[in-house]
DOZA-16386 format. One record per residue (C-alpha): x, y, z. Coordinates in steps of 0.2 Angstrom, whole numbers, plus 5000, padded with zeros to 4 digits. Layout:
<recs>
XYZ ...
</recs>
This chain:
<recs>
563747434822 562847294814 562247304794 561047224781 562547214770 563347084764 564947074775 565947034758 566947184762 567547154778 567747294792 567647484784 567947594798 568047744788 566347854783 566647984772 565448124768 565948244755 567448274744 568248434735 569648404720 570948294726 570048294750 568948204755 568148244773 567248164788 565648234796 566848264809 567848394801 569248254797 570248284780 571048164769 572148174755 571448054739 572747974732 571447824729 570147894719 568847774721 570147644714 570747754699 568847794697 568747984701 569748034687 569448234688 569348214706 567948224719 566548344713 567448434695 566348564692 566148534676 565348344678 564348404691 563648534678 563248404663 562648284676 561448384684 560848454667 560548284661 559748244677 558148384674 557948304656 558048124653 558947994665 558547834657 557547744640 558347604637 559147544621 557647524613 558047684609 559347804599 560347904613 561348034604 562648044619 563147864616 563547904598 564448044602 565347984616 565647814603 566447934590 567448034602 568247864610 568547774593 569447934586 570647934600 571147744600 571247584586 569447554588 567947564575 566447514585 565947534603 564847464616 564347544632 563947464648 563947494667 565747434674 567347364669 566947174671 565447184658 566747274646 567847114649 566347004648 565747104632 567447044625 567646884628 565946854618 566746954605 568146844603 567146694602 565746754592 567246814580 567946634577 565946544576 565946664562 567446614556 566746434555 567946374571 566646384583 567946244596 569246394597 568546464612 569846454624 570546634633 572446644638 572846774651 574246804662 574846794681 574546914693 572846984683 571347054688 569847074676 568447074686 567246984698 566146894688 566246724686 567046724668 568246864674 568846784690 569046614680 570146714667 571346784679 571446624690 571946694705 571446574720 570946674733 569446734721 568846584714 568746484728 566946394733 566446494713 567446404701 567846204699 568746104682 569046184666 568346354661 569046364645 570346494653 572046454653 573346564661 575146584659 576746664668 576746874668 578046914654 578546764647 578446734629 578846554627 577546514642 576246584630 577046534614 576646364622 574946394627 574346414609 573246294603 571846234592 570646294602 571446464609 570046604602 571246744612 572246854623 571846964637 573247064645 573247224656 574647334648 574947394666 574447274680 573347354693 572647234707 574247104705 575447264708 575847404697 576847344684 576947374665 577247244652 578847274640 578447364624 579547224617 578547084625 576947164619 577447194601 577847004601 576046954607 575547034596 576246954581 575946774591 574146834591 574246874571 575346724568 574046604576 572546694570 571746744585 571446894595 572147024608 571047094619 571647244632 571047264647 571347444652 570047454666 571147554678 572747584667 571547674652 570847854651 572347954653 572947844669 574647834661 574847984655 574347934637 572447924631 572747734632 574147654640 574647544625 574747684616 576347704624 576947544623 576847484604 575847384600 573847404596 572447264603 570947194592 569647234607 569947324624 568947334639 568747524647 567847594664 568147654679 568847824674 567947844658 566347904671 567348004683 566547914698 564847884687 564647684684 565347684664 566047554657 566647524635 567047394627 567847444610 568347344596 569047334577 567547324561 568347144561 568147074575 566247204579 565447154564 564946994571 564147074586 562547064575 560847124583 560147034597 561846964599 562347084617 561347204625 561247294643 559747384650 560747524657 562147544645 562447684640 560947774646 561047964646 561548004663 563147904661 563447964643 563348134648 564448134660 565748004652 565648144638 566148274648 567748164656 568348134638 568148314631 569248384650 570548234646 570748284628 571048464630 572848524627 574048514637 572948394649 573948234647 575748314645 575348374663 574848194669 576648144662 577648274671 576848244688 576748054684 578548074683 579048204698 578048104708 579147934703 580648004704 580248074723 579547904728 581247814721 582047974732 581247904748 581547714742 583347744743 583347844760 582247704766 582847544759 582247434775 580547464770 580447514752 580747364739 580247454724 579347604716 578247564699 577347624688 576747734671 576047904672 575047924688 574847744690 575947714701 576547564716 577847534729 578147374734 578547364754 579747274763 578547314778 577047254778 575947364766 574247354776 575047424790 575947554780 574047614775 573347624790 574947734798 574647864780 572947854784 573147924802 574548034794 573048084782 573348014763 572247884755 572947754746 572447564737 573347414743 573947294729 574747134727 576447064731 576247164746 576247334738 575247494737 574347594723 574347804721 573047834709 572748014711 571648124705 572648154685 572148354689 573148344705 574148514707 575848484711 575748564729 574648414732 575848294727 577248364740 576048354752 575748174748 577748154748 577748224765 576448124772 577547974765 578848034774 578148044790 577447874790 579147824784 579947894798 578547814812 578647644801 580447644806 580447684823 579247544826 580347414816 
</recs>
């Protein structure tokens, strides 16, 4: 079937049509178990009730003034998100590659300010994944991404996932920041050290620059904590936020300390559709579900079960299973076999799933999943197991 789109996606051979909670169906009746969520987008799941309500009664009132204008949803949803984080000062866009974008200025506005307008150099790490504009691909470096789009310095610099002394070494005169996922998404699911992070962070304070998170996919509850740094020790000066923060509405946050904000002077950043209401009332909505008690201490427990039963099937399939990650219900396996044709056979077997990096897979279910729906995911592993090994 030919298309007018650009064929940047390749071939997608699979039309869905509506979705329920954690199913997705085909017009033709065919079901699927989402353990992709958009990409961790569809945080509540397909169609929650209660972001189809504040969405549709947004839609009959006001959809969009620009920010010209005060919109009281912004500011709510700025209070709500800065209260449950480090943060003092938010800025709302439309995905999670202007958030990083959003940050990036902020770094460097910080240090012109500062009267060091050469420290504008970014360090980030291996294996990343900030976005697809040109100032996020340059920051993550990874070849496949840049190509034909990015030639000669960037003023990115990029060092080995994990090591210290690799980024100690990158420091210099001119380094304005940091940016690091606390848990890797696209490269592979895999979480810094809370050691690690608690020392770049005191390289960061040490050298007088700044940290910047980027917890595109890993934030929101993802992990099982509100942020997933909140986890792990150790607090960023900005950090970049999206996908889930809509529940499948484009949302995207950039938040930040007084500090390091109050450089962001007027005229300084804008976006037409940032934080518009349509997107504020539903990004309010997520918030207000994720927070209620209870929410994330369930989002722990499955996290966990759903680990622990993965490692299960690691060890009675070790000629195909290398190794289970992950933090909360962000979770990979990295295969032995290889991981597209892992997909496609729990695809027929009827479970989504992301591919990753380093040949690996992504379960980014829905963080209301019912546990019922997780062994039903597991048995769909299982069976794909057991046809994966009969064709080896």
């Amino acid at each position: 079937m030919s298309s007018a789109l650009l064929e940047n996606y390749g071939v997608r051979d699979l039309a869905l049509s509506h979705g329920a909670g954690s199913y997705v169906y085909c017009e033709d009746g065919r079901k699927y178990l989402d353990f992709a969520m958009g990409i961790a987008v569809n945080s509540l799941g397909h169609c929650h009730p209660r972001l189809v309500e504040a969405l549709t009664a947004q839609a009959g009132a006001l959809w969009h003034t620009s920010n010209l204008f005060r919109i009281p949803a912004s500011e709510r949803l700025a209070e709500k998100l800065t209260g449950l984080c480090f943060a003092d000062r938010a800025f709302f866009c439309n995905s999670g590659a202007e958030a990083v974008e959003c940050g990036f200025k902020m770094m460097r506005r910080y240090h012109h300010a500062k009267g060091n307008g050469h420290r504008k150099r970014i360090i980030g790490l291996s294996d990343s994944f900030h976005g697809r504009t040109l100032a996020t691909i340059a920051a993550a470096a990874n070849k496949a991404h840049c190509e034909g789009f990015i030639d000669g310095d960037t003023n990115f610099d990029q060092v080995a996932f994990g090591d210290l002394d690799a980024l100690a070494a990158a420091i210099g005169e001119e380094t304005a920041g940091v940016i690091l996922e606390p848990v890797q998404g696209e490269g592979g699911i895999r979480a810094v050290d809370s050691s690690y992070l608690k020392h770049v962070r005191e390289l960061c304070d040490e050298n007088n620059i700044l940290l910047m998170f980027d917890e595109v996919q890993c934030g929101v509850g993802r992990t099982g904590s509100f942020y997933a740094h909140q986890q792990l020790g150790a607090e960023p000066d900005i950090l970049a936020s999206a996908k889930g923060l809509g529940g499948g509405f484009p949302v995207g946050a950039c938040l930040a300390r007084e500090a390091v904000a109050a450089h962001m002077s007027a005229g300084s950043h804008g976006s037409t559709f940032g934080g518009n209401p349509l997107a504020m009332s539903v990004a309010n909505a997520v918030v207000d579900e994720i927070s209620n008690p209870g929410f994330l201490d369930q989002v722990r427990a499955n996290g966990a079960y759903l680990m622990q039963s993965l490692r299960d099937l690691q060890a009675a399939n070790p000629g195909i299973i290398a190794g289970v990650s992950g933090l909360g219900l962000m979770i990979g396996v990295f295969l032995i076999a290889d991981a597209g044709r892992f997909i496609t056979q729990l695809r027929e077997e009827g479970l989504l799933v992301v591919k990753g990096g380093n040949n690996s897979i992504r379960l980014l279910p829905a963080l209301n999943v019912r546990r019922d729906e997780i062994d039903q995911a597991l048995a769909h592993f299982a069976q794909a197991l057991k046809k994966m090994e009969s064709k080896q």
